[in-house]
Phi, psi and omega in degrees: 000309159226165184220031155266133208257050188260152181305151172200124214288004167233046190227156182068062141281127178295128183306137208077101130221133209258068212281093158284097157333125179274345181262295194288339198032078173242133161260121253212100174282143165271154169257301188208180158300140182245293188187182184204157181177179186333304182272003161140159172277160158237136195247139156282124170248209182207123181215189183304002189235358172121188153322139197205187171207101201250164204202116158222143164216169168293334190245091181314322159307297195302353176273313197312330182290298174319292179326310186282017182275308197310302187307303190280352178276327215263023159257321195305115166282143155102356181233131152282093184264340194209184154278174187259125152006130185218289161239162162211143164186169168311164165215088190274149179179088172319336188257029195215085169068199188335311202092340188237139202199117193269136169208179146210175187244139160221173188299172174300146123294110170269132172193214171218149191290183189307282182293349171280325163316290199311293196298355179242357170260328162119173194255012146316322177256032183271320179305270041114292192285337189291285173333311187300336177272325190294308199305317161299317183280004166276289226286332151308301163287318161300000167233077164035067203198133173206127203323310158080298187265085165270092193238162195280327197280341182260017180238181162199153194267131130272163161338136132051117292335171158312148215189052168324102155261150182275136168246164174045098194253046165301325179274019176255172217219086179349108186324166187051002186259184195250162219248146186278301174227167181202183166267046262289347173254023154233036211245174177236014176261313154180102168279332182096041186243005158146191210273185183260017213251137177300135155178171188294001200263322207285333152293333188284338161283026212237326172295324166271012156297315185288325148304350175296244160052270211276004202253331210214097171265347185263355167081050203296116160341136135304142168209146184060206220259338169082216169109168189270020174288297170297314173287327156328300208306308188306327177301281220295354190256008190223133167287317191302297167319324196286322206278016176237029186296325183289313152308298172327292193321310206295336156303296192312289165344317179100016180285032165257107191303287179235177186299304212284304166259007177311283175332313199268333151304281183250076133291270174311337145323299190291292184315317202291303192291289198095030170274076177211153186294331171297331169276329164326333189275121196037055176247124158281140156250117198359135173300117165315166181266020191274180195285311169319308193310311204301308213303309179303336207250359157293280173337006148205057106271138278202072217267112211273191186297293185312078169351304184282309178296324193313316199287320158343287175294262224308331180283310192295318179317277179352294179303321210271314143328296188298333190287317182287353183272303181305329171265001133330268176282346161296317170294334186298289184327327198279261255294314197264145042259329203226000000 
């Protein structure tokens, strides 16, 4: 989930530790480690609701802060930008730093990480979640907000349907403000491709890193000034990526305005390939021209007099087939994006 290794006097608590809220005294078993990162670990726990996800730290302004980001998406109607809210309260505990420590719970997200999805669904479905994510992140930014340490390690796909989400919204960040934490291969300060100041351009590089990414899993060094030179070189040696370079470039440039248009490329990109699981699904392909195909397909069809109406009809079947394969699939995309 995160991956900064500064020391922390509540971080690595051995799975059975018993967290008890000094105000609500609701209890909180740890199971295991989840992630860690500036602001405190987060541990899988076991409490009164079932599988939880608890965030604790010594330094109570940075939860109190997370928290009200959790309050305020869980106003957003129709969208799950984070997990939901669950509890915040205290943890005294003499034998541990300070004794005191502010955390809170939210939900479990059960799923699978990105790149373990892809590699067991195939990279068709790399297209699908990036829309899902462009879409959350317009609707993010529009309530002033930007993500900032956007990484393969803060999202997860859930189940039935299939589901990108976002996790650890320690690094969001109010627009226009300097960005709190980030990552370094996913930072656009630095390849050296513009600033560290909250805005929508600055997650949308962050998403085609993260295509990058999934394409390159080890994570190749900056070399030299680093830069859209280098990162060109990496599109253009992977197929999957070059057919997506005209996006790809315009993110990294910061030519994006918003999320909303990130999306509606490729969207289009996607329609032109049909590289998606919805078209994949029952499609034939048009009967060859050799003379046996013709001969069957005289023979049960019904061939009228008229020549000109025959060309007619045949053009509108035609249309009318493509209109429907096409709003096929545009309800499917509507179905996984919103």
């Amino acid at each position: 989930m995160m991956n900064n290794t500064m020391k922390n006097p509540v971080g690595n608590l051995p799975k059975g530790t018993v967290i008890i809220g000094k105000w609500h005294k609701h209890k909180y078993t740890i199971l295991k480690t989840l992630g860690y990162g500036a602001t405190g670990y987060v541990y899988l726990t076991e409490g009164p609701n079932g599988f939880a996800a608890l965030k604790i730290s010594e330094n109570s302004m940075s939860i109190t802060s997370e928290v009200n980001v959790l309050r305020h998406f869980s106003k957003v109607r129709g969208f799950s930008l984070g997990p939901s809210l669950l509890d915040v309260d205290d943890w005294e505990n003499g034998r541990v730093g300070t004794g005191r420590f502010s955390f809170y719970v939210m939900e479990y997200l059960k799923g699978h990480a990105l790149h373990i999805f892809i590699q067991g669904r195939g990279m068709e479905w790399t297209g699908i979640l990036i829309l899902q994510l462009l879409t959350d992140l317009q609707t993010l930014h529009q309530e002033g907000w930007v993500f900032g340490d956007l990484k393969p390690d803060n999202l997860i796909v859930t189940e039935s349907p299939p589901k990108i989400r976002l996790l650890d919204v320690g690094g969001t960040t109010l627009q226009g403000r300097a960005i709190k934490e980030f990552t370094e291969f996913f930072d656009r300060g630095y390849w050296g491709l513009g600033s560290r100041k909250a805005d929508a351009s600055y997650d949308l590089f962050a998403v085609a890193m993260i295509m990058i990414h999934i394409c390159y899993p080890k994570q190749f060094q900056k070399t030299g000034e680093g830069g859209l030179h280098q990162l060109n070189e990496y599109i253009r040696k992977n197929a999957w990526l070059n057919k997506h370079e005209s996006v790809l470039v315009r993110a990294l440039k910061g030519n994006y305005q918003s999320a909303l248009e990130m999306k509606m490329d490729m969207l289009g990109l996607m329609s032109k390939r049909q590289d998606n699981p919805a078209l994949k699904q029952k499609y034939t392909p048009p009967p060859t021209n050799n003379r046996s195909t013709k001969a069957k397909v005289a023979t049960n069809v019904h061939v009228p007099q008229n020549k000109q109406g025959s060309t007619k009809k045949g053009w509108t079947e035609t249309a009318v087939l493509l209109s429907a394969i096409l709003l096929a699939y545009f309800f499917y995309l509507y179905g996984q994006i919103m």
